[in-house]
N, C-alpha and C positions, 0 to 999 in steps of 0.2 A: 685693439683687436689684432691678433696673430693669427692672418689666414695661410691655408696653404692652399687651399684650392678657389678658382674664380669661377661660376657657372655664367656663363652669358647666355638668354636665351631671347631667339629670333622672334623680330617684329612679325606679327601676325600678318601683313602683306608680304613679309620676306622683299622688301625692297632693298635690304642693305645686304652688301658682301660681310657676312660675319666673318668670313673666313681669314680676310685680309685685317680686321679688325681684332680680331684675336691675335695674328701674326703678332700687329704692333705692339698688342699690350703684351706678351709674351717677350719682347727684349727690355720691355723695363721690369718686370716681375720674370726674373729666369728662375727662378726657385719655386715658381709656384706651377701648379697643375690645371689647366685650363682646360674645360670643358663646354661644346657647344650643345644647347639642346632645346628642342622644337620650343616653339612658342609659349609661352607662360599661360594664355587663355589661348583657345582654339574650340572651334563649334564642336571639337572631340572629348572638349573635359570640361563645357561651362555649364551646369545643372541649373535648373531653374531657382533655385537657392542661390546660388553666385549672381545670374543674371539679372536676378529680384536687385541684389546689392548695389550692382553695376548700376543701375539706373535708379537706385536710390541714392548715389554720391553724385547725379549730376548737379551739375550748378545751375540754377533759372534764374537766379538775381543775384550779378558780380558786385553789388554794393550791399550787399546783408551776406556775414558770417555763416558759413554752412549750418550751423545749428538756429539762427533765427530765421533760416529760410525753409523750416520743414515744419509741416502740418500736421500738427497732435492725430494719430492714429490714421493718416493718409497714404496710402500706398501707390507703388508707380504703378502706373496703366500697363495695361496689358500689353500694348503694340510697343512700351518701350524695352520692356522684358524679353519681346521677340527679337527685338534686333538686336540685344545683347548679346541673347542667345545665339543667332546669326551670327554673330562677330562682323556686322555692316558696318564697315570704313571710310573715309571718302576716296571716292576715284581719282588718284592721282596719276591713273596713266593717259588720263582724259583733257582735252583742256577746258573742261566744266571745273568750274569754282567750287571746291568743296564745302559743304555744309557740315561745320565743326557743333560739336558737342561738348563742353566745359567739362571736369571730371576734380573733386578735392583733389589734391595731390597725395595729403596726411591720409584721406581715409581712403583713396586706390591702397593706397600702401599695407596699412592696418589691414585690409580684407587680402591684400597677397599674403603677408608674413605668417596671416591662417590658415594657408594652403599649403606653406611649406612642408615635405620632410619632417618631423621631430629627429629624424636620424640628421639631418644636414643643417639646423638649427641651431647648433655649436660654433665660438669665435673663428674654428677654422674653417669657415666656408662663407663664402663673400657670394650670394647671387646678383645679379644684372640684369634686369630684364628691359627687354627694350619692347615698347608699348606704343601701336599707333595711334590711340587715344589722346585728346590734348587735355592735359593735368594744370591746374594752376591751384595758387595760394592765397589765401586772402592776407594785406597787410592793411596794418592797425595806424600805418602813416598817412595813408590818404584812404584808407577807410574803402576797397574793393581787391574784386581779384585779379594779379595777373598771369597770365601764361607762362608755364616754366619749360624747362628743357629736361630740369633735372630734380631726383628728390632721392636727398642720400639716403641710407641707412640700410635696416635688414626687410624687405630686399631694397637695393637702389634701384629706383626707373626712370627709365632715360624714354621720353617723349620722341617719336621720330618726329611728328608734327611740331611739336615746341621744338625743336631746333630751329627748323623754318619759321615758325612764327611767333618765337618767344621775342628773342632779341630783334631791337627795333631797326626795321631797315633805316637807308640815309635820309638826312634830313631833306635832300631833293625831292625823294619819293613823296614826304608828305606837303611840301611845297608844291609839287604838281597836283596834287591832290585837291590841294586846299585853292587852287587857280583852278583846278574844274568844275569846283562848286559853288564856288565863285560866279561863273561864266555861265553853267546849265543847272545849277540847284537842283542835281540829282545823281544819284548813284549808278544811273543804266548805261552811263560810257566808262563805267572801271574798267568791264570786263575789256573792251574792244581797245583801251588804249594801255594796257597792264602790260602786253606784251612789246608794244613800242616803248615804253618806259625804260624795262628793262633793257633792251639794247641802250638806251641811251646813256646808261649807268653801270655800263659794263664797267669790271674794275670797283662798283662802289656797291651796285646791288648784290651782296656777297651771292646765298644759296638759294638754291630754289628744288620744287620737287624732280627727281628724277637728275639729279646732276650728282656726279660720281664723287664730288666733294664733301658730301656727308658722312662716308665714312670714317676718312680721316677726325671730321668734325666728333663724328659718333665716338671716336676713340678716346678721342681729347675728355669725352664727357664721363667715357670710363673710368679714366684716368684721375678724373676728380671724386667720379666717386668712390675709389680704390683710398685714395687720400684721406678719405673723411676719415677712413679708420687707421692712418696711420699718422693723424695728425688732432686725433682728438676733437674730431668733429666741428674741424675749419682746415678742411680744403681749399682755398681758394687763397689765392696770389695777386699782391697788389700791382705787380710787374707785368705790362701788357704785354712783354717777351715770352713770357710762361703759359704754356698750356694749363694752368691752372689757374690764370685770371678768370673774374668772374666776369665776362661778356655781356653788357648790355646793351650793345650794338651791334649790327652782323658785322660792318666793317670792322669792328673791335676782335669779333671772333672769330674773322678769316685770320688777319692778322697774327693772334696768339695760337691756329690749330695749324694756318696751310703756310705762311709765309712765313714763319720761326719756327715753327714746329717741335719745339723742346722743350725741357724744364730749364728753372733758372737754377744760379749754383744751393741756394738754401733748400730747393727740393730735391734735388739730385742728390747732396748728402743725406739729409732723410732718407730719401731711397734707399742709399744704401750701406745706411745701420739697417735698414730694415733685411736687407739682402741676405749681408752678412751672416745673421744672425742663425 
């Protein structure tokens, strides 16, 4: 795919600086034409036909494939069509524990690439939308879903939620975990001790909501999915130096977005035959 132009459009919280985010991807793509633009869903364009959708691709059971978890002739409830409709997120500027919502990754997708443009639907236009919805995948290796960051292709969406909680925090995290359940066989001291953890694992508990470091992250994710189409749909780098590794730890991910912060040399020439060109 030979794009010239990139649309990125803003997470429906508007949590992330797109604009610094654009910046970046804008010195490795200088050829190409970037453009920012409002949110992909917004309570100003979700019709009750979309919103039906929306809450028709939620996930209820991460161990049954999307298609053996729906009910011959069963449709979603009323109240979950309203909050689609809504566009109700979790509160992350709270320190209440968000209450997530599973989402196909493949069929978000499939229901955006229906919404696009027919005019912008052509190899030269690469959208990006960035979605505070958390998307995940079902694999056929251990048989459920899990939380992704990312899902290439036309359009690509990038999870602001599955950043945060795709990749797996450090293994301390679930070590204390697993010694507080140990200790009180219950879940009501996550909340009260989440925030001590994290200090204690500064340096290792990479990101979290509201911290400035996602953007860069958010870029890195760009970045890959920019790649998918200039590498034939494998983006992703076995070099943990590269912003183009595939991250399955956030230590791994700070790592290859905030502490390297660059391509390796095998995609940086890619790049730029791509440039060139």
């Amino acid at each position: 795919m030979r794009f010239k132009y990139i649309h990125l459009y803003l997470n429906p919280a508007k949590t992330l600086d797109i604009n610094s985010i654009a910046s970046e991807i804008a010195k490795f793509f200088s050829n190409c034409q970037i453009d920012i633009r409002l949110p992909f869903l917004s309570t100003n364009n979700i019709n009750d036909t979309i919103a039906e959708n929306l809450a028709f691709i939620r996930i209820s059971d991460i161990k049954r494939p999307f298609y053996d978890q729906l009910e011959r002739g069963q449709s979603p409830k009323i109240g979950d069509i309203i909050f689609e409709r809504n566009l109700v997120m979790p509160n992350t500027t709270s320190n209440e524990k968000p209450h997530f919502r599973l989402y196909d990754g493949f069929m978000m997708q499939r229901l955006f690439e229906g919404m696009l443009s027919e005019k912008e639907t052509f190899s030269d236009h690469a959208h990006i939308v960035f979605e505070d919805r958390l998307i995940c995948t079902f694999s056929e290796d251990d048989w459920r879903y899990h939380a992704r960051a990312l899902i290439c292709g036309t359009p690509s969406i990038i999870s602001t939620t599955g950043i945060i909680e795709a990749p797996a925090k450090p293994k301390e995290w679930y070590l204390k975990k697993l010694h507080q359940f140990s200790i009180y066989d219950t879940y009501s001291i996550e909340e009260e001790q989440e925030e001590t953890w994290k200090k204690e694992l500064t340096g290792k508990y990479i990101i979290d909501y509201r911290d400035y470091r996602i953007n860069s992250v958010a870029a890195g994710y760009v970045l890959q999915a920019l790649f998918f189409f200039l590498s034939e749909g494998n983006p992703f780098c076995n070099d943990n130096n590269c912003r183009l590794f595939n991250a399955h730890w956030q230590e791994d991910l700070m790592h290859s977005q905030i502490e390297t912060n660059e391509l390796c040399k095998k995609h940086i020439l890619l790049l730029h035959e791509f440039n060139k060109k």
